[in-house]
Residue frames relative to the residue before (quaternion, step in Angstrom):
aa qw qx qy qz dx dy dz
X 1.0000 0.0000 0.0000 0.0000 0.00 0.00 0.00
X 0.5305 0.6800 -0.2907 0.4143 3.46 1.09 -1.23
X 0.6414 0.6046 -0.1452 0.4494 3.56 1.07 -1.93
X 0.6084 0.6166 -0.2407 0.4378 3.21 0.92 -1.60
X 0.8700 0.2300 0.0104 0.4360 3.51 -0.03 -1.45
X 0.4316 0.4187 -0.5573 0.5726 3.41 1.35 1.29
X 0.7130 0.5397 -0.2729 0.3548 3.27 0.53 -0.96
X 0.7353 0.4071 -0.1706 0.5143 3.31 1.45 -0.65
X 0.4633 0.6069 -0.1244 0.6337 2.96 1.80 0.59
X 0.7198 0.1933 -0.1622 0.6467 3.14 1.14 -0.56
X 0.6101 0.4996 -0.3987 0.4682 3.61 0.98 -0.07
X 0.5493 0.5725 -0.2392 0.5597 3.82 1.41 -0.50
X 0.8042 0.1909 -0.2913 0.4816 3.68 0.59 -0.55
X 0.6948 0.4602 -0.4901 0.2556 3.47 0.94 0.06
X 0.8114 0.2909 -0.3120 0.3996 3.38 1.60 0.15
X 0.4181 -0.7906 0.3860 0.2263 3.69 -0.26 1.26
X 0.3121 0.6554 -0.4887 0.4840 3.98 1.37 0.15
X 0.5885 0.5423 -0.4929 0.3415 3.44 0.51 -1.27
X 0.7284 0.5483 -0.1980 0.3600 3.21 0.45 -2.14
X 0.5419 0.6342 -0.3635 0.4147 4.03 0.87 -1.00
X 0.9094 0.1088 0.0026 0.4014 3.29 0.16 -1.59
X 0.1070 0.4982 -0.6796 0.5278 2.96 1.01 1.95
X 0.8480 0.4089 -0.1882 0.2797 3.07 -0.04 -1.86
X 0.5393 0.5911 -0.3266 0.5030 3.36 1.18 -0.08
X 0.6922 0.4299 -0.3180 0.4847 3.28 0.75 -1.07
X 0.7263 0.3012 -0.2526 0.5639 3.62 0.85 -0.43
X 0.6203 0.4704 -0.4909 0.3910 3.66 0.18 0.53
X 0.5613 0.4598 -0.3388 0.5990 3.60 1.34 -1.23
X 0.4735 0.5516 -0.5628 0.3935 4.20 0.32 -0.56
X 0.7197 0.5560 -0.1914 0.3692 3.42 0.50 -1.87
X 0.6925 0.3888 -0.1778 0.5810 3.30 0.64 -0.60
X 0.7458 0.1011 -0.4156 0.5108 3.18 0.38 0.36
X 0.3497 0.4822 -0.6069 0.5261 3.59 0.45 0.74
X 0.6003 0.5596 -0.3771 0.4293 4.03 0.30 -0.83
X 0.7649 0.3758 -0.1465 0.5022 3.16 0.08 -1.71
X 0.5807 0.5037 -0.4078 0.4926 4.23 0.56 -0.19
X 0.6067 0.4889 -0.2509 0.5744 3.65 0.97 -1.02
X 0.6933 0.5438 -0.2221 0.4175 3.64 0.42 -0.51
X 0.6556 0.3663 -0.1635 0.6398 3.13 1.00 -2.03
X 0.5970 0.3833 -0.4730 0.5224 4.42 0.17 -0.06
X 0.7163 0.4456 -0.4320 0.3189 3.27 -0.04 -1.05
X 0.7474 0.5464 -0.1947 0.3240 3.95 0.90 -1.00
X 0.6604 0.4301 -0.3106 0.5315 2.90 2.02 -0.60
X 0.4788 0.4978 -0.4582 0.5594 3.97 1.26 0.15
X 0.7281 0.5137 -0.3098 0.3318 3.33 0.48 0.24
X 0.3975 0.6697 -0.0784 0.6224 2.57 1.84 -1.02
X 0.7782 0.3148 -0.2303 0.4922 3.77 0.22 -1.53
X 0.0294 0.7531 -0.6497 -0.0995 3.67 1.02 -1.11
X 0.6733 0.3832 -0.5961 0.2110 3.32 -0.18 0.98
X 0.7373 -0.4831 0.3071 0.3588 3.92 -1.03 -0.58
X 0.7277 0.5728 -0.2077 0.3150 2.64 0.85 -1.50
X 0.7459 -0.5390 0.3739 0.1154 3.67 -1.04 1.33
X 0.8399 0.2431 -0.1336 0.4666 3.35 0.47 -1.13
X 0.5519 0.5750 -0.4171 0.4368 3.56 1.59 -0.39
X 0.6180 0.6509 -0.1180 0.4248 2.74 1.24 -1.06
X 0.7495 0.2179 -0.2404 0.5771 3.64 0.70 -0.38
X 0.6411 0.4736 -0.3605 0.4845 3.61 0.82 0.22
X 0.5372 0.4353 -0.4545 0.5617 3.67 1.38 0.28
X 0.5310 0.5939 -0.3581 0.4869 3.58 1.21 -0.92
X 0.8831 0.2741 -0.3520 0.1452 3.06 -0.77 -1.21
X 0.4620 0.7130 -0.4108 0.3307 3.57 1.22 -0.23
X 0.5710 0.6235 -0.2065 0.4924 3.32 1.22 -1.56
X 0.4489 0.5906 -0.4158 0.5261 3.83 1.11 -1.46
X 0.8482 0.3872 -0.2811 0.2272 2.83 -0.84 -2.01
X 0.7503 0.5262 -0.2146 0.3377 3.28 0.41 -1.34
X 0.5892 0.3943 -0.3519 0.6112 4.04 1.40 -0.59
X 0.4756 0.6208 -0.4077 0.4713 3.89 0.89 -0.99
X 0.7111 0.4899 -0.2527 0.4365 4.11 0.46 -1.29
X 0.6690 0.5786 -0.1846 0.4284 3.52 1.39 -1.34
X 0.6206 0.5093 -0.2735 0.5299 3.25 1.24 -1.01
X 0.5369 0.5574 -0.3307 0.5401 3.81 0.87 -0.82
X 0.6494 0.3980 -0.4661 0.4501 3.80 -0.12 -1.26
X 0.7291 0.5517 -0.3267 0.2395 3.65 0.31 -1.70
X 0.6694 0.4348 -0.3794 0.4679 3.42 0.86 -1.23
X 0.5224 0.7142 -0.3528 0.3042 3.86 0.82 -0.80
X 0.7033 0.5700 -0.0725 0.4187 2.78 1.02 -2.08
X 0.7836 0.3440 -0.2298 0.4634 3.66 1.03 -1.57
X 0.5003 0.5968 -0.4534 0.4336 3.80 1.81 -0.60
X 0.4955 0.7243 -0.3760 0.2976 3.79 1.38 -0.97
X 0.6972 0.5505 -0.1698 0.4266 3.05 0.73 -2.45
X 0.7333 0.5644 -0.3039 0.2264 3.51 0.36 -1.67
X 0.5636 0.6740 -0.0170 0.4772 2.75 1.64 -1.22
X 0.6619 0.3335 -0.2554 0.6209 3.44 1.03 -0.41
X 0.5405 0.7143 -0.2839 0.3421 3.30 0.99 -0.92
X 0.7300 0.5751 -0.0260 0.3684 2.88 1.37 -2.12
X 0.4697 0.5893 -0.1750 0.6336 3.44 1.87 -1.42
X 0.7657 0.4486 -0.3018 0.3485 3.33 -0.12 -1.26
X 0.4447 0.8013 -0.0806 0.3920 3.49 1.26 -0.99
X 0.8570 0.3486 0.0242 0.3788 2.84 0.23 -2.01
X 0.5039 0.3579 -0.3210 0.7176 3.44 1.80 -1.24
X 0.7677 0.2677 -0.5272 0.2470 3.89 -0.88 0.16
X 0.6056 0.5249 -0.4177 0.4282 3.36 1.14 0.53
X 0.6728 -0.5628 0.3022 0.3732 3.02 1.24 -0.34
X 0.4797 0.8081 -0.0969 0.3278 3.24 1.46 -1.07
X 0.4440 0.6884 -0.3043 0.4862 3.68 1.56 -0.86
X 0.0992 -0.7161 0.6569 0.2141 3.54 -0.99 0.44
């Protein structure tokens, strides 16, 4: 175990990509958590009305559809890190 978590440790600091596409995967999340808050907020305006169910049936499409975006990203940055991580490991040496 000891082995384990040097090696993964030393395979993390020698490549800073690793660190990027976390942060990427969780900044682009953010942003689109922004831009959903926005895009709802304009279309209740837009609807100006009360009622509940109009209202959550314009919504929930919009949901679904940033809710899918957020998914691709975390995929996309769990994808990168991953490669990042592989890539890493065989130029240390470390690869069985």
């Amino acid at each position: 175990m000891n082995d384990f978590l040097l090696n993964f440790t030393k395979i993390i600091e020698s490549n800073t990509r690793i660190y990027w596409s976390i942060l990427f995967g969780i900044a682009a999340c953010l942003v689109l958590y922004i831009a959903e808050i926005v895009h709802i907020d304009q279309v209740i305006a837009a609807l100006n009305t009360k009622d509940q169910q109009i209202l959550r049936a314009a919504i929930e499409p919009i949901t679904q559809q940033y809710k899918g975006g957020r998914i691709i990203v975390m995929v996309a940055a769990v994808i990168w890190s991953s490669w990042e991580y592989s890539k890493a490991k065989k130029k240390l040496g470390l690869s069985r």
